[in-house]
C-alpha positions in Angstrom: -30.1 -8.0 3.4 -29.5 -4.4 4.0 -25.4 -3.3 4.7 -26.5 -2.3 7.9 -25.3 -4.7 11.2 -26.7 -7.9 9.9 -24.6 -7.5 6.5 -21.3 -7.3 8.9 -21.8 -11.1 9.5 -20.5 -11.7 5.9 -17.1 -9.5 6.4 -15.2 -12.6 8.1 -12.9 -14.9 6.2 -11.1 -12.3 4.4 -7.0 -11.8 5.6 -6.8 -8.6 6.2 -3.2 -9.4 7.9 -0.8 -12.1 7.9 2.6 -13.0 9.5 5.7 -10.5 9.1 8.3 -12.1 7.8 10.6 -10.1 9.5 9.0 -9.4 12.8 6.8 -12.5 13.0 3.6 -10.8 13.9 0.4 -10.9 12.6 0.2 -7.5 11.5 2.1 -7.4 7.2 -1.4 -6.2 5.4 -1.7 -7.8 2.2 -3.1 -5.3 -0.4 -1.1 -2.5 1.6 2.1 -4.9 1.7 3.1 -3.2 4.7 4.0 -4.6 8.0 1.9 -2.4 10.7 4.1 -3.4 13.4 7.5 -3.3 12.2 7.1 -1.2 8.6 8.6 -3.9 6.7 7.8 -3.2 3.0 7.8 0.7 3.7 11.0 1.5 5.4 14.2 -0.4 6.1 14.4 0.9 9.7 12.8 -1.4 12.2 9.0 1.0 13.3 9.5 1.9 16.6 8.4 4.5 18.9 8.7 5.1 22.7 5.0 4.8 23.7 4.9 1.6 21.9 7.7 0.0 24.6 6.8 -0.7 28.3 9.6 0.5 30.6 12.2 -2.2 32.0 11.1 -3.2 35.7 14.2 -3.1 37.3 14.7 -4.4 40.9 15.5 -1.5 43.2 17.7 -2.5 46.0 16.8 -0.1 49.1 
């Protein structure tokens, strides 16, 4: 087998990511130990940014 598109069959069933423990999502990279979502491990400020967020739909009353 080459390590062209047939040898990309073998890259599953390695964790690349597991749970956060402090967000809960499945983004905390284990060889990186970094959360991708949050930045847990990197920073002790929550990762956030404002084109991460949707906008709160509020009810317009007309």
């Amino acid at each position: 087998m080459g390590s062209g598109t047939p040898a990309f069959g073998k890259h599953s069933g390695k964790m690349v990511h597991i749970r956060c423990r402090r967000c809960g999502r499945r983004a905390y990279h284990v060889r990186k130990k970094r959360c991708a979502a949050c930045g847990y491990g990197e920073t002790a400020t929550i990762r956030k940014y404002s084109w991460a967020t949707k906008t709160i739909q509020r009810q317009r009353i007309a």
